[in-house]
N, C-alpha and C positions, 0 to 999 in steps of 0.2 A: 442609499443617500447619494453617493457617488458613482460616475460611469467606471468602466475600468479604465478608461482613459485620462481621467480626474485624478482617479485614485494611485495611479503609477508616477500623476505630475507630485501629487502632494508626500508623497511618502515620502523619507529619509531612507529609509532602506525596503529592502526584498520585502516582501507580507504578501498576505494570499487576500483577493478580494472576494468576499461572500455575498451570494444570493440565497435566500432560503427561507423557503413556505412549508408548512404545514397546516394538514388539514387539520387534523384533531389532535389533540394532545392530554391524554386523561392519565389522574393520580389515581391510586387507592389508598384509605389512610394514610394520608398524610398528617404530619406530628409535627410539632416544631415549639422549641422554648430556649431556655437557659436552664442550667444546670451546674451548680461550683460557678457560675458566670460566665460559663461559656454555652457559646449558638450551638443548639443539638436541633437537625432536618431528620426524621425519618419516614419514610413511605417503605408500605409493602413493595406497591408496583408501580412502573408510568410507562404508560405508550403510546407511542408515536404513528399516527396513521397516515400514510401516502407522502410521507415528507418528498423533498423534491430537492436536494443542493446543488449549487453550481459556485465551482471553485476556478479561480484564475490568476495566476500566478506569471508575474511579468520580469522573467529572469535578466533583462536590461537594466532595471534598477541594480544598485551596490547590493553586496550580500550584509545580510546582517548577522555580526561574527558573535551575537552574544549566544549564551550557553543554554540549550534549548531540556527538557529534563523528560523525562519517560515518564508515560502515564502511571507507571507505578508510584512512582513521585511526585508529580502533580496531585496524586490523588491521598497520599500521605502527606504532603503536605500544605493540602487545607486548612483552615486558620478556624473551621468548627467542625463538630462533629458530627458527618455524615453514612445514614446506614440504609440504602435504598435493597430491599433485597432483589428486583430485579427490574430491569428499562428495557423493553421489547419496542425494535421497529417493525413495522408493518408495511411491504411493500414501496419502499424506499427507491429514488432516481436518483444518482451521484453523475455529475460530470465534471472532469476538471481539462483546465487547459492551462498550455505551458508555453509560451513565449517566448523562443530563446533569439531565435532570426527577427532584427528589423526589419526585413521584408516582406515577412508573412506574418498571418494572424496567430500563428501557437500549432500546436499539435495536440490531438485531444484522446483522450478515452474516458469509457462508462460507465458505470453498472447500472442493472435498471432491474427489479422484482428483486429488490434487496430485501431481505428478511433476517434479523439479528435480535438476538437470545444474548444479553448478559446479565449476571447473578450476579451479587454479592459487590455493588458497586458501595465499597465504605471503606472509611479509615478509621473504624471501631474496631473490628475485629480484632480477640487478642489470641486466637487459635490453629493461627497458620490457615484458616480458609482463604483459598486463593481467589480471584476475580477471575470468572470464565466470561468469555466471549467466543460465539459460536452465530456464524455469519453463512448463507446462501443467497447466490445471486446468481446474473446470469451476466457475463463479461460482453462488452464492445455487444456484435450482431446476436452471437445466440450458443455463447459458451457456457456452459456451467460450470460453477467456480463455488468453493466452500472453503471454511478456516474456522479453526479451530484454536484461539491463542488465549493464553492463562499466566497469569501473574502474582507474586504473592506482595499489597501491599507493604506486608512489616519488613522485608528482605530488604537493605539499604544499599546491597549489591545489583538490585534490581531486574535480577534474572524473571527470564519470560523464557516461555515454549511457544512457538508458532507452527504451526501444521495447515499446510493448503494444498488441496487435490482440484484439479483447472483440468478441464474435460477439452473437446475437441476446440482447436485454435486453429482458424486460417491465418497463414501469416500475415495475409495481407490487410486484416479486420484491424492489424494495428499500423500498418501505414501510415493511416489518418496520425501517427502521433511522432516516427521514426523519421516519416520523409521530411515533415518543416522543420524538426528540432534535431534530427542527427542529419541529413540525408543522408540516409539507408533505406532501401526498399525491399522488403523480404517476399521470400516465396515459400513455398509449401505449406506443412502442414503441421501441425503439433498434436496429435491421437491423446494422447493425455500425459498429466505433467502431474508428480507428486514432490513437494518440497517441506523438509523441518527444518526448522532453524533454531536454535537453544543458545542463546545468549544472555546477556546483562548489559552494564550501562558501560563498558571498558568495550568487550568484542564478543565474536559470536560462532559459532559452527556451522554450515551448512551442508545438509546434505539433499542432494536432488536428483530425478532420474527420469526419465522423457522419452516415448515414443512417439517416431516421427519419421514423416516421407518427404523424398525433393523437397530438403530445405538448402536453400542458397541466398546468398546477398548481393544484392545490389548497390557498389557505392555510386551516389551519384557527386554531379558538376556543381560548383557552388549556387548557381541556381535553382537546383534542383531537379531540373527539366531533363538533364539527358545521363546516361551509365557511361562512369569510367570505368572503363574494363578492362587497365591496368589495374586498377586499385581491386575491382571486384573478384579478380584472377587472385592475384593475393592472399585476399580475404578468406575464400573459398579453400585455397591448399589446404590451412590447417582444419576443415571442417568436416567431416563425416555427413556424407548425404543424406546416409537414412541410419535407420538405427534398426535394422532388419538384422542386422549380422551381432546383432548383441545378447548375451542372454537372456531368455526371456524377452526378447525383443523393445528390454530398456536401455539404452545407456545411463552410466550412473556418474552420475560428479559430486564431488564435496569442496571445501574451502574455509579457510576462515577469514573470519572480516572483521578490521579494529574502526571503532562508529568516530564518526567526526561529529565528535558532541555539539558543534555549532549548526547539526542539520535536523530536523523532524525525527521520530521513527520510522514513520513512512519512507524518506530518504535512506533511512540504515535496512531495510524490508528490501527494497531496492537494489542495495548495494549487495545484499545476499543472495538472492533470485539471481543477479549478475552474474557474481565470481559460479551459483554452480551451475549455471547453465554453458557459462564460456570452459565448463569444465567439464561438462556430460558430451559436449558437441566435439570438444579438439579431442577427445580420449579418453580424460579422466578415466575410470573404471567401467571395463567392458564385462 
């Protein structure tokens, strides 16, 4: 209905603007009534074929400080009773873009040959079955990337397990997103990257461990055009170039992360990938 440009004048605060098509979208029994007077949905299965999203988010708008809740909760706290036992995507495109320089358009990344398996998508369950989601893609140019994250709706601590193993990464395949929104411009190479994270809706653990060559950074000038190579001298001291001299030629970092309940979970995913990567690179555990 709105361009992004409409959409960032009208808002009140931060929100993300959605584009999104889908080719096909099939139920299998589906069910639906009242019961004690309350809305009962249930389908065996739905999916989703070639959907296509495109997400943009225009970080110049105010933030919006209200109290954002975890899908464990969201999904507990539906207002009827819903018991899908599984919603398969089929070959999925995601792009999102992030805006944080008024000089430039945002910095972006992908996924494109998404493919997602989740079970057990209800707030009936009274047996501890958890909600699985289990997601392959392929990142930015031509990473393969997988995750593996599980939930138990009735937990009101809202703990979740998150597990993703992210295959070969050129550093530069994410430029397109570091150079408009941080200017940094990275080099080398990321061989592969295994991360879990076991949290709730308070804070969380992370443990992560990375094989990689000539990796170095780049800070750039506020326009972004040229290396300051004071700053990137710096940057680079506390960095370990390669991770050849590590056991097993991972380095390994951990961390833990207290979530700023006013941001997404994707934002708190974020924030943990961070702390163990800044923690596998400076030292963390060789």
């Amino acid at each position: 209905k709105y361009s992004r440009t409409e959409h960032a004048r009208i808002i009140p605060v931060e929100k993300d603007h959605y584009n999104l098509k889908i080719d096909s979208f099939l139920v299998k029994k589906i069910d639906f009534g009242f019961q004690n007077r309350k809305l009962f949905i249930s389908g065996n299965s739905v999916k989703l074929n070639n959907p296509s999203l495109d997400i943009y988010r225009n970080k110049l708008v105010a933030d919006d400080q209200t109290i954002k809740p975890l899908y464990s909760k969201m999904l507990r706290d539906i207002q009827f009773d819903l018991t899908l036992d599984s919603v398969n995507i089929d070959n999925a495109a995601i792009v999102y873009t992030e805006k944080v320089k008024k000089e430039n358009k945002g910095g972006t990344i992908n996924f494109k040959s998404l493919n997602a398996n989740i079970s057990n998508v209800s707030n009936t369950y009274k047996d501890s079955k958890k909600t699985q989601i289990k997601v392959d893609a392929i990142f930015m140019d031509s990473t393969p990337f997988t995750t593996d994250w599980s939930f138990d709706v009735n937990n009101t601590n809202d703990t979740f397990l998150f597990k993703a193993d992210v295959g070969s990464l050129p550093a530069e395949d994410i430029n397109s997103f570091t150079v408009p929104n941080l200017k940094v411009q990275l080099e080398g190479e990321a061989n592969k990257i295994y991360f879990t994270i076991d949290g709730n809706n308070t804070a969380s653990q992370v443990d992560l461990k990375i094989n990689y060559d000539k990796f170095k950074i780049n800070v750039l000038n506020k326009k972004g055009d040229k290396k300051n190579g004071f700053l990137s001298a710096i940057a680079n001291i506390f960095i370990s170039k390669d991770s050849d001299k590590s056991e097993g030629d991972f380095r390994e970092g951990s961390g833990e992360v207290k979530r700023d309940k006013t941001k997404s979970f994707f934002n708190y995913l974020w924030l943990n990938a961070e702390k163990g990567l800044k923690s596998s690179l400076t030292g963390g555990k060789n």
